[in-house]
Biopython code that builds the backbone (N, CA, C, O; Angstrom):
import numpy as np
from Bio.PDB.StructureBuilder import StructureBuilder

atoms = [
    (1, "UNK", "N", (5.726, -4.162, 10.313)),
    (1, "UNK", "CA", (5.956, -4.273, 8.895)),
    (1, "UNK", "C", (7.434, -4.566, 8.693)),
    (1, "UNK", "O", (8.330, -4.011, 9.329)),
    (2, "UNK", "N", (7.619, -5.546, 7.691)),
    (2, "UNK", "CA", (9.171, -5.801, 7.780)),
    (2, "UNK", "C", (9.398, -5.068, 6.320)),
    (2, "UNK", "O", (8.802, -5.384, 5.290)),
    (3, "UNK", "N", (10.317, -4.094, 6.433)),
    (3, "UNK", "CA", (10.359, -3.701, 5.331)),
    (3, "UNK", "C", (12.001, -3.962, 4.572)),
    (3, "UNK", "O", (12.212, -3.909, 3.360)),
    (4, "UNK", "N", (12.864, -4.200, 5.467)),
    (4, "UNK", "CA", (14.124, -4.745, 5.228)),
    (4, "UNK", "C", (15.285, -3.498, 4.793)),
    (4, "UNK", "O", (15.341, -2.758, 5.775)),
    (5, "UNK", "N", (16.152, -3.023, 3.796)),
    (5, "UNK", "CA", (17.285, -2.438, 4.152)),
    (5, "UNK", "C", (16.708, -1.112, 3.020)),
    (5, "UNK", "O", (17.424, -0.111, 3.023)),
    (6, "UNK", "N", (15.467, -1.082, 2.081)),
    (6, "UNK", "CA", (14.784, -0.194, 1.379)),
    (6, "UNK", "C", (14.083, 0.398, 2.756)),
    (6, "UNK", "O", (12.925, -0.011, 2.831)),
    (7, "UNK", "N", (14.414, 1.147, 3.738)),
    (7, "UNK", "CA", (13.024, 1.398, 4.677)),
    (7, "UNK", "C", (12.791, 2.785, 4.885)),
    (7, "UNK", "O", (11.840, 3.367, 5.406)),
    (8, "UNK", "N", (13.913, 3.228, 4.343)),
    (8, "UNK", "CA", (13.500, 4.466, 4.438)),
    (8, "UNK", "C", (12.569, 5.499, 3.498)),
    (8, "UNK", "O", (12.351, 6.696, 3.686)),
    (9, "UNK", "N", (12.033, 4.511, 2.285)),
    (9, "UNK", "CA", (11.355, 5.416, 1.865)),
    (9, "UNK", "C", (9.623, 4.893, 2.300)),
    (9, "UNK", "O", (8.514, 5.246, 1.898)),
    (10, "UNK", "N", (10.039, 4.036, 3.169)),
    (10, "UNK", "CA", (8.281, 3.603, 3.715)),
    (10, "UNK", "C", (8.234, 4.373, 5.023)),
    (10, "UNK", "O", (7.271, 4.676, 5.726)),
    (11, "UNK", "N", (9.408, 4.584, 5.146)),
    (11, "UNK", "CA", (9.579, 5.618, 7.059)),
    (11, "UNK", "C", (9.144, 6.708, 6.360)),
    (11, "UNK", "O", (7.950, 6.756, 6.655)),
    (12, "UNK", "N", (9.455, 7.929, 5.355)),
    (12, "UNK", "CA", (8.928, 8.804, 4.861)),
    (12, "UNK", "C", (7.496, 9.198, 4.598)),
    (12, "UNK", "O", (6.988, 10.315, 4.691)),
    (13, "UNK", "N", (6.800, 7.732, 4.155)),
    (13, "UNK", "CA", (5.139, 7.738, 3.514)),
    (13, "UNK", "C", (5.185, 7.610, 4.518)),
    (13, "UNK", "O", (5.195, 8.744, 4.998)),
    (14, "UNK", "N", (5.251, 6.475, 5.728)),
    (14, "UNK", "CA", (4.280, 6.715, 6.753)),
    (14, "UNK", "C", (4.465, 7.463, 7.853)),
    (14, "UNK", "O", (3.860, 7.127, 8.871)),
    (15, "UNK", "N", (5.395, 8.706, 7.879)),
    (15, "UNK", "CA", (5.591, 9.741, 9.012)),
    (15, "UNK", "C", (4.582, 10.613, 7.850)),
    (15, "UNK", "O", (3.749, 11.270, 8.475)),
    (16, "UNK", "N", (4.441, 10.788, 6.346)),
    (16, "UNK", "CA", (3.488, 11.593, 5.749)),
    (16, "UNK", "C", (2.156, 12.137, 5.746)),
    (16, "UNK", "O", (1.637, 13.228, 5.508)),
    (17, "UNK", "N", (1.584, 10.345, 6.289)),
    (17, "UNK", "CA", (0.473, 10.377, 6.297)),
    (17, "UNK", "C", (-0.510, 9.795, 7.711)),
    (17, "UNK", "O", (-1.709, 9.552, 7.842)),
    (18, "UNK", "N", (1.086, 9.702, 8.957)),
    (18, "UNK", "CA", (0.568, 9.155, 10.231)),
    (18, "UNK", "C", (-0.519, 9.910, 10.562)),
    (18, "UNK", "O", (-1.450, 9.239, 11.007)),
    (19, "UNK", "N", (-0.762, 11.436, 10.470)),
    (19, "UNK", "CA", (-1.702, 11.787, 11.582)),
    (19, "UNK", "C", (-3.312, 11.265, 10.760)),
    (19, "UNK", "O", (-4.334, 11.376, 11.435)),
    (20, "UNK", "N", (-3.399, 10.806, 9.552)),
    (20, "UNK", "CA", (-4.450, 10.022, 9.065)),
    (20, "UNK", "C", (-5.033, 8.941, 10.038)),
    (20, "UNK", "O", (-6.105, 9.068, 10.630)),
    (21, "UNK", "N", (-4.239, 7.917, 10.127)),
    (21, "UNK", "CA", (-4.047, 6.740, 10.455)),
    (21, "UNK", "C", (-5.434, 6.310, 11.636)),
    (21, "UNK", "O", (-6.197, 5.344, 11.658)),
    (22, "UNK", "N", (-5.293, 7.600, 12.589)),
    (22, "UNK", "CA", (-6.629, 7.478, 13.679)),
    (22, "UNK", "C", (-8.152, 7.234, 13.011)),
    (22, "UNK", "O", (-8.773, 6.360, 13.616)),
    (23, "UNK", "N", (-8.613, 7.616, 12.291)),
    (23, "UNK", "CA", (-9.639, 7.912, 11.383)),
    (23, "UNK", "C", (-9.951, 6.528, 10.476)),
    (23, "UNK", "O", (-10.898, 5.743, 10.440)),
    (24, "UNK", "N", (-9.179, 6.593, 10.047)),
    (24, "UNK", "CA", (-8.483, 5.904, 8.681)),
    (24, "UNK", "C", (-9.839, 4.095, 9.112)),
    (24, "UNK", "O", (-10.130, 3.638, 10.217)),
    (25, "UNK", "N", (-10.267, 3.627, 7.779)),
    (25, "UNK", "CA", (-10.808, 2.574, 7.702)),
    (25, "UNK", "C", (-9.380, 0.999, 7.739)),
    (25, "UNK", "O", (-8.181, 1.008, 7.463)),
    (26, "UNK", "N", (-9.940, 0.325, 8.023)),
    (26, "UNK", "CA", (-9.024, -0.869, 7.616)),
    (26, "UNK", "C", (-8.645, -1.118, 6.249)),
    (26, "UNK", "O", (-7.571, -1.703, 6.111)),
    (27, "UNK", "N", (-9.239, -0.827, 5.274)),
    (27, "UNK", "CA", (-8.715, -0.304, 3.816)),
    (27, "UNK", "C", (-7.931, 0.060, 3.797)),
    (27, "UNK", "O", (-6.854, -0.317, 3.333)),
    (28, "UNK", "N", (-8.315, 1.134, 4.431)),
    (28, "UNK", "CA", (-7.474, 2.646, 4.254)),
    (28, "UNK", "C", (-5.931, 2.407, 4.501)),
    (28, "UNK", "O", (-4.931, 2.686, 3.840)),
    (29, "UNK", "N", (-6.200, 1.571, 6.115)),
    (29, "UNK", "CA", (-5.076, 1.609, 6.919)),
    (29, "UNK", "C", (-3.909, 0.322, 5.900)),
    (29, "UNK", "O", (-2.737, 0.624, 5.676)),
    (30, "UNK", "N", (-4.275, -0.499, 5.605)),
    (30, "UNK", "CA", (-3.987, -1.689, 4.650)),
    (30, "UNK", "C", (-3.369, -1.007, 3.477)),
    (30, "UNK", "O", (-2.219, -1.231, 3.100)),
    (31, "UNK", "N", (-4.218, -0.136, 2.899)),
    (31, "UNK", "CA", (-3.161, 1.008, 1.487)),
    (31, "UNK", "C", (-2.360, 1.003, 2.049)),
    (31, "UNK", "O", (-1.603, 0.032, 2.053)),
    (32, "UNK", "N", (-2.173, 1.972, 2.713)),
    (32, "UNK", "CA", (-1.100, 3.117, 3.371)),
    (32, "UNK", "C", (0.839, 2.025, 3.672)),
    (32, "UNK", "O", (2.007, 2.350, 3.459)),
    (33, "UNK", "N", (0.122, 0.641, 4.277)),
    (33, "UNK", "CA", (1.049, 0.213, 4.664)),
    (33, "UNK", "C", (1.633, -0.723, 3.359)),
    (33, "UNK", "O", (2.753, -1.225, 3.266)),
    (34, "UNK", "N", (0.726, -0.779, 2.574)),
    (34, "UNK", "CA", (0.877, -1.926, 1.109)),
    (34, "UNK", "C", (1.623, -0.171, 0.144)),
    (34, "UNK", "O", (2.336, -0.385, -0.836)),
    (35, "UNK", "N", (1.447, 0.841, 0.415)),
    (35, "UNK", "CA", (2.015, 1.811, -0.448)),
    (35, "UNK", "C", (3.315, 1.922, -0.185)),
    (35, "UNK", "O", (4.226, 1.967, -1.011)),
    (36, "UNK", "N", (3.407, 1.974, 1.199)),
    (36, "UNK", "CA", (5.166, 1.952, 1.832)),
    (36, "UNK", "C", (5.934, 1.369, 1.911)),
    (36, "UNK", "O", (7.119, 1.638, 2.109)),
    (37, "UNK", "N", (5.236, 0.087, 1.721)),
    (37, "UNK", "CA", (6.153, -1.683, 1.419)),
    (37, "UNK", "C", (6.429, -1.106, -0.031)),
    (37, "UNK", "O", (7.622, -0.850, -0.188)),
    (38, "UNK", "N", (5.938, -0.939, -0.707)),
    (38, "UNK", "CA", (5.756, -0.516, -2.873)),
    (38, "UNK", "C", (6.865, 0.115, -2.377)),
    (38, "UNK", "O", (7.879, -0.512, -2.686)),
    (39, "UNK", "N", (7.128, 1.277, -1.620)),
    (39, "UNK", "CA", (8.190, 2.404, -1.778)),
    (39, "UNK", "C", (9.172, 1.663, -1.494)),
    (39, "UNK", "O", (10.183, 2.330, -1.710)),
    (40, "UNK", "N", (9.562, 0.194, -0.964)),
    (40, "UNK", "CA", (10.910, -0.238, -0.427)),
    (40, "UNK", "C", (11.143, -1.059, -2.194)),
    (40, "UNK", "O", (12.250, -1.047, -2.734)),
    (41, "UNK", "N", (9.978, -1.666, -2.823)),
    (41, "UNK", "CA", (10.426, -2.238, -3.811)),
    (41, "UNK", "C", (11.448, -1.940, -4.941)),
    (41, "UNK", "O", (11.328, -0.815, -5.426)),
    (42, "UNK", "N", (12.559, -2.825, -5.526)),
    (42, "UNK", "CA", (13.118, -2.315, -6.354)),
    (42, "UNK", "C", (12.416, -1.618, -7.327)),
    (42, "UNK", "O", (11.214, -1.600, -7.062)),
    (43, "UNK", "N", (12.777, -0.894, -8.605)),
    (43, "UNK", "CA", (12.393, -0.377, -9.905)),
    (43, "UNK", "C", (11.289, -1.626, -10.647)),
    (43, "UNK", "O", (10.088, -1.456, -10.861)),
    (44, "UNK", "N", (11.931, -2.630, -10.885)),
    (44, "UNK", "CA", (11.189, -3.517, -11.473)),
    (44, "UNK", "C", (10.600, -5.113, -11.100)),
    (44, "UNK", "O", (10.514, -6.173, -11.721)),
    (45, "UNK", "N", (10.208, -4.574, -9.545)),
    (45, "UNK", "CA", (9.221, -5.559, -9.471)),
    (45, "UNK", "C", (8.256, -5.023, -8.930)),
    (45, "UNK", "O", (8.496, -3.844, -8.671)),
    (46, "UNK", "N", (6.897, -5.476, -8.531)),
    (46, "UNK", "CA", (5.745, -5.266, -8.295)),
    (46, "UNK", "C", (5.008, -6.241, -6.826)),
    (46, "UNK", "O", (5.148, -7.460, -6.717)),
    (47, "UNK", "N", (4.366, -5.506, -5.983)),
    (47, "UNK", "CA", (3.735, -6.480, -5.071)),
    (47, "UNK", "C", (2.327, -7.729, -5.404)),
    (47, "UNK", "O", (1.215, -7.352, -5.775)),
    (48, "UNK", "N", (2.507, -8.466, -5.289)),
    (48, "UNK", "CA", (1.390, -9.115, -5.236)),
    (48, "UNK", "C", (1.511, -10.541, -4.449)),
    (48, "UNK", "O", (2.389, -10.774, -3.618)),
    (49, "UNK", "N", (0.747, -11.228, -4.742)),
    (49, "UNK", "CA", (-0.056, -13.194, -3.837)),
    (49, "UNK", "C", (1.363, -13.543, -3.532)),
    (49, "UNK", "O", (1.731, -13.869, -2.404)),
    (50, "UNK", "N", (2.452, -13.434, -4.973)),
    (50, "UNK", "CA", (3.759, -14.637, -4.254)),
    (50, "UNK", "C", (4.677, -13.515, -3.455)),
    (50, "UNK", "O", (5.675, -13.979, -2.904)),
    (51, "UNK", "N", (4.453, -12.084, -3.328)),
    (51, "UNK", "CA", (5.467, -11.635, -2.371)),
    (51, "UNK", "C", (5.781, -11.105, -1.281)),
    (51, "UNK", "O", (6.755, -10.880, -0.562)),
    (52, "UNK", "N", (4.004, -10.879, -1.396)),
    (52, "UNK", "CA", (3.240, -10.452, -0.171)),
    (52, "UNK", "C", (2.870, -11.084, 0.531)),
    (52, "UNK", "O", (3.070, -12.234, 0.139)),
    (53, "UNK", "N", (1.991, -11.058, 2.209)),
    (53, "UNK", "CA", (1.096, -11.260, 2.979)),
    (53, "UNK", "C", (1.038, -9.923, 3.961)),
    (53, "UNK", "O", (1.981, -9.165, 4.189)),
    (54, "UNK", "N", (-0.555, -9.814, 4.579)),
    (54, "UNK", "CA", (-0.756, -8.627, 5.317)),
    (54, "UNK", "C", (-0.815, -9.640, 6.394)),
    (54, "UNK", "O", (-1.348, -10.742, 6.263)),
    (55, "UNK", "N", (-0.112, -9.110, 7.701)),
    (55, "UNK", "CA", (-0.948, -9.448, 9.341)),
    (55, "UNK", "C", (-1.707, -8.696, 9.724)),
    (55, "UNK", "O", (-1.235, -7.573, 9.900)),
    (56, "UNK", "N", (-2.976, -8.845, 9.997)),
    (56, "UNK", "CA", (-3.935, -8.329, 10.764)),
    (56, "UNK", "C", (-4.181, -7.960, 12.325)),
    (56, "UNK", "O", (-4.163, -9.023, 12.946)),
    (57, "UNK", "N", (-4.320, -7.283, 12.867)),
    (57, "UNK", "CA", (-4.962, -7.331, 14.470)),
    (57, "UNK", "C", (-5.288, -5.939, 14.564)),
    (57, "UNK", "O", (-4.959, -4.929, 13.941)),
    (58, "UNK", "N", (-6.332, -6.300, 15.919)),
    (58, "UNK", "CA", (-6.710, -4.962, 16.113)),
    (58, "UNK", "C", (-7.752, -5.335, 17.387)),
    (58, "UNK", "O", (-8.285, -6.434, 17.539)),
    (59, "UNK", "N", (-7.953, -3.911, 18.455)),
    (59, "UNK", "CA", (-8.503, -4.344, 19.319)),
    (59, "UNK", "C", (-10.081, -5.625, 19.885)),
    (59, "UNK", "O", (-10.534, -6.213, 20.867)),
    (60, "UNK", "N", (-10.267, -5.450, 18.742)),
    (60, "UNK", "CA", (-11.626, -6.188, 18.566)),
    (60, "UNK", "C", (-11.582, -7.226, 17.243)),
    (60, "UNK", "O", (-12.469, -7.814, 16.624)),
    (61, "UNK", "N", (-10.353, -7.175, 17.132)),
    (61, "UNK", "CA", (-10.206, -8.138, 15.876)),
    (61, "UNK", "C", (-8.909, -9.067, 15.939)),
    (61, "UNK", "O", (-7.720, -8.753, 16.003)),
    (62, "UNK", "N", (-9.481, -10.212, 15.901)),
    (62, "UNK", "CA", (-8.271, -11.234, 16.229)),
    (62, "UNK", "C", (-7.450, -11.250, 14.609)),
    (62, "UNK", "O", (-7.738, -11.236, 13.412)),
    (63, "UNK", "N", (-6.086, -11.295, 15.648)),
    (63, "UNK", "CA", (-4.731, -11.754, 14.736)),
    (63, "UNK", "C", (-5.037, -12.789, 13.076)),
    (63, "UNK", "O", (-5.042, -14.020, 13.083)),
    (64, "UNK", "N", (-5.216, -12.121, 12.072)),
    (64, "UNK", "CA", (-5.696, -12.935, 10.837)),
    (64, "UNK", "C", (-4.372, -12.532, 9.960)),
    (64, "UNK", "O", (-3.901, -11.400, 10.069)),
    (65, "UNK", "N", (-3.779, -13.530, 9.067)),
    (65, "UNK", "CA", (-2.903, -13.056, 7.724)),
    (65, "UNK", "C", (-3.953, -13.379, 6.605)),
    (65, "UNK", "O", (-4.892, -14.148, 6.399)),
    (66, "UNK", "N", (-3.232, -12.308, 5.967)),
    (66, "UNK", "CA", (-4.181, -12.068, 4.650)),
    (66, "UNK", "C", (-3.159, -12.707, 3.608)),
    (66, "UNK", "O", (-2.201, -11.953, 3.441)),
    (67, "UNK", "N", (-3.092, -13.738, 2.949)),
    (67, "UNK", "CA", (-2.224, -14.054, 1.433)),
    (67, "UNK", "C", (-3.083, -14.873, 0.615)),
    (67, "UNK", "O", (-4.199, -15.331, 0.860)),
    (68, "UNK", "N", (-2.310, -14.974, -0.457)),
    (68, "UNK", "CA", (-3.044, -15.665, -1.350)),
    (68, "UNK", "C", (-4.334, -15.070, -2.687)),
    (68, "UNK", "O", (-3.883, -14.265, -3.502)),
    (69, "UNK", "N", (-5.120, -15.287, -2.769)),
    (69, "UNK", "CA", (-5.985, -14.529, -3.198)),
    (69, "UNK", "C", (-6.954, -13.737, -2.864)),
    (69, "UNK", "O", (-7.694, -13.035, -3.553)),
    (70, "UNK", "N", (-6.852, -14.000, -1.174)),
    (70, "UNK", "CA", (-7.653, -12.934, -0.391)),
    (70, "UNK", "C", (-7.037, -11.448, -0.576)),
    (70, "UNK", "O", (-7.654, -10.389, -0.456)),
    (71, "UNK", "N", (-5.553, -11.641, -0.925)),
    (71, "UNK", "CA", (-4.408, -10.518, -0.852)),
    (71, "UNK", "C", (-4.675, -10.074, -1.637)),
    (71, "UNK", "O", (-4.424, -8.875, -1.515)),
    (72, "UNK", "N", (-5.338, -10.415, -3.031)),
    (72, "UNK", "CA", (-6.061, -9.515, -3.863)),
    (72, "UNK", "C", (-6.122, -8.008, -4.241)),
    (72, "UNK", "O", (-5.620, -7.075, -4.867)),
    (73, "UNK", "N", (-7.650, -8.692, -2.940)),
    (73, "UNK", "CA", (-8.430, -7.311, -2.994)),
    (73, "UNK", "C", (-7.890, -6.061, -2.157)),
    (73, "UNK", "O", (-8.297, -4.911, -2.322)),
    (74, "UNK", "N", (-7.254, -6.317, -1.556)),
    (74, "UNK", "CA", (-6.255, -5.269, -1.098)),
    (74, "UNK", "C", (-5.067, -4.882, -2.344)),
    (74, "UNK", "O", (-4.887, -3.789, -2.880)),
    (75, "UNK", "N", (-4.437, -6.014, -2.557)),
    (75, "UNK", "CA", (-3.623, -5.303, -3.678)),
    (75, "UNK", "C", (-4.054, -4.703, -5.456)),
    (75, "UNK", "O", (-3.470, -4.483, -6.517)),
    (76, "UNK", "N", (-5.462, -4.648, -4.874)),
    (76, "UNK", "CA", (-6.150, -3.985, -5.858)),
    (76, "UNK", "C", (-6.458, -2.363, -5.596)),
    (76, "UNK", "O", (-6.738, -1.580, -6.504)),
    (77, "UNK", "N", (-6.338, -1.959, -3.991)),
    (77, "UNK", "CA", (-6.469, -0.697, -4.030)),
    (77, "UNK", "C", (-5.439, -0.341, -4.305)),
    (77, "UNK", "O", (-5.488, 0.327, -5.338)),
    (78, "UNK", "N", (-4.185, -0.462, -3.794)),
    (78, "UNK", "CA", (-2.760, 0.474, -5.001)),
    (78, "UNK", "C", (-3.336, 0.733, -6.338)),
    (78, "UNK", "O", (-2.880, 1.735, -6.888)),
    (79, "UNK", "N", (-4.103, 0.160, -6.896)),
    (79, "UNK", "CA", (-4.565, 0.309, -8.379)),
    (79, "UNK", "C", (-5.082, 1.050, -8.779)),
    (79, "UNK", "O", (-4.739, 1.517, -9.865)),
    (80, "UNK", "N", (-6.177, 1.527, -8.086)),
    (80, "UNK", "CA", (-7.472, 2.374, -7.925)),
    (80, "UNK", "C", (-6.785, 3.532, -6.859)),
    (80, "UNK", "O", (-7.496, 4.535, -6.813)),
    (81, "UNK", "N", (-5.814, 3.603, -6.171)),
    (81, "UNK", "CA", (-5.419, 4.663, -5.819)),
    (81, "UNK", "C", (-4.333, 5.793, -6.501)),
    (81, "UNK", "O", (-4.267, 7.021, -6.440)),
    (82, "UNK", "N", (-3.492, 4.715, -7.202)),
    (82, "UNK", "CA", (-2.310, 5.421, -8.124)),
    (82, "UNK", "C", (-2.701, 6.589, -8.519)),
    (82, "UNK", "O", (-2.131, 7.609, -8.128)),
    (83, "UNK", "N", (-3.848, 6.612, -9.446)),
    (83, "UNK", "CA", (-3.735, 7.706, -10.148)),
    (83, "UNK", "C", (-4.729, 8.789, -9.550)),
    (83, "UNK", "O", (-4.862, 9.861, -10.142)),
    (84, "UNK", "N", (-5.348, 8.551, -8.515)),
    (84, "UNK", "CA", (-6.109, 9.841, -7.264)),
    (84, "UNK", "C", (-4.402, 10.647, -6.746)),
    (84, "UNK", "O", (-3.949, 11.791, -6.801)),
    (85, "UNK", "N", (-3.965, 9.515, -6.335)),
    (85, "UNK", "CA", (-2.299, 9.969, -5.644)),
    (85, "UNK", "C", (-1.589, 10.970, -5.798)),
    (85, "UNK", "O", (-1.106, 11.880, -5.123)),
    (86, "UNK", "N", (-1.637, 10.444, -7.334)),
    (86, "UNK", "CA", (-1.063, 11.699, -8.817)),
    (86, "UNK", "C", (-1.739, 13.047, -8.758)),
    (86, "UNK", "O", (-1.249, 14.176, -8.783)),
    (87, "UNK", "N", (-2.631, 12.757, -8.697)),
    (87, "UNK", "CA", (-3.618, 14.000, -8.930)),
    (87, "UNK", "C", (-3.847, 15.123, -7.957)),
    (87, "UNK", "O", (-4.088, 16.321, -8.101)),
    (88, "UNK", "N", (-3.680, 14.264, -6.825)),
    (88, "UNK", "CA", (-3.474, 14.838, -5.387)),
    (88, "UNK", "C", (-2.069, 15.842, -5.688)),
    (88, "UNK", "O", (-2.058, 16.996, -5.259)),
    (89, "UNK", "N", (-1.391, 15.514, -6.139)),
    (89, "UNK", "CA", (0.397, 16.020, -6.140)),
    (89, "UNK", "C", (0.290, 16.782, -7.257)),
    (89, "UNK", "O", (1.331, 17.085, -7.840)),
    (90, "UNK", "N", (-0.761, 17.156, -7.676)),
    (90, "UNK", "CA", (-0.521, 17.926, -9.157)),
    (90, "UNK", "C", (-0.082, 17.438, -10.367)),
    (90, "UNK", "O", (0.360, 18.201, -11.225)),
    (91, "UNK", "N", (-0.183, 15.799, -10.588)),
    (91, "UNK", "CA", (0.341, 15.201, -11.234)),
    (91, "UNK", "C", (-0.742, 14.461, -12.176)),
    (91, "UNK", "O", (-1.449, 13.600, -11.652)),
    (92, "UNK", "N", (-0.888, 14.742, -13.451)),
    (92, "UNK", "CA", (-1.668, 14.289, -14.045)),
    (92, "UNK", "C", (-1.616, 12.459, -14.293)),
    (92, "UNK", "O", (-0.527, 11.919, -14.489)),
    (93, "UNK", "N", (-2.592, 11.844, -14.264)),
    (93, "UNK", "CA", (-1.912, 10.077, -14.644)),
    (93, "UNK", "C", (-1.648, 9.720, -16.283)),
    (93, "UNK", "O", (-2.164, 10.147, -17.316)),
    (94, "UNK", "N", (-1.135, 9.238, -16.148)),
    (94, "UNK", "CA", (-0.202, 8.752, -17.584)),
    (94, "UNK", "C", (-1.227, 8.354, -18.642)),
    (94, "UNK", "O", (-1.616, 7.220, -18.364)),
    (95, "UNK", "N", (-1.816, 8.808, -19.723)),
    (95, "UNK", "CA", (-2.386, 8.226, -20.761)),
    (95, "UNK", "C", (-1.760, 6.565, -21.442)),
    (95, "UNK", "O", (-0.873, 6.455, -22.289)),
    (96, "UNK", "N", (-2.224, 5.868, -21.040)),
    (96, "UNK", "CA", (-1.247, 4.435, -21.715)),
    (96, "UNK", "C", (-2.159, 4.014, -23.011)),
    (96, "UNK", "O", (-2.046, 2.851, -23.400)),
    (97, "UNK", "N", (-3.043, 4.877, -23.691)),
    (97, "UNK", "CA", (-3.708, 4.040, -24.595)),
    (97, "UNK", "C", (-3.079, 4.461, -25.636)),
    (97, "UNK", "O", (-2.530, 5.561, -25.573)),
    (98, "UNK", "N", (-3.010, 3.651, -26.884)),
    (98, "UNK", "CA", (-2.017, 3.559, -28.198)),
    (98, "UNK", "C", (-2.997, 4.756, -28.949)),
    (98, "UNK", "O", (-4.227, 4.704, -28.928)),
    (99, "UNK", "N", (-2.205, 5.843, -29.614)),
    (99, "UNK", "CA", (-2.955, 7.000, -30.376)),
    (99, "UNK", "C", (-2.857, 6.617, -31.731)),
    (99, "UNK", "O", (-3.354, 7.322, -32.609)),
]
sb = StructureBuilder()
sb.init_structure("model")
sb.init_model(0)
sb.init_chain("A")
sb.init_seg("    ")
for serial, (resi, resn, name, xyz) in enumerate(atoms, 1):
    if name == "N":
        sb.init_residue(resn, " ", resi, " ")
    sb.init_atom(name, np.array(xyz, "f"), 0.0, 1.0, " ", f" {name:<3s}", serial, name[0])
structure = sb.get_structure()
């Protein structure tokens, strides 16, 4: 993972949640590393298609990059995970609807 001169707060998530990692689905494993790249991002930008790509491999699975709009559906679980995350930490998720 290239995470560049932000790395230490992706070295943090993923010494957090390494002993997962054995278990862990290719989803799973794909969050984890798309959450820790998020932790190097400045304040106000966001990951997605133009800033991302995932590399793939694995013993039984040949070397594939993921970009474009395949990158998607992966950068759709940060979405659907945010606010489990929160909740996990005692942290309720943010109401954003207009009262």
């Amino acid at each position: 993972m290239s995470i560049g001169a932000r790395s230490q707060s992706a070295k943090t998530y993923l010494e957090k949640y390494y002993e997962s990692f054995a278990e862990a689905s290719l989803d799973e494993l794909v969050r984890h590393g798309l959450n820790a790249l998020r932790d190097t991002l400045q304040q106000d930008k966001e990951l997605n298609t133009l800033n991302c790509s995932i590399g793939i491999v694995g013993v039984d699975f040949k070397f594939k990059i993921v970009e474009g709009e395949e990158l998607n559906q992966y950068l759709n679980l940060l979405d659907n995970v945010e606010d489990s995350t929160q909740e996990e930490q005692g942290q309720a998720p943010m109401d954003t609807e207009e009262l």
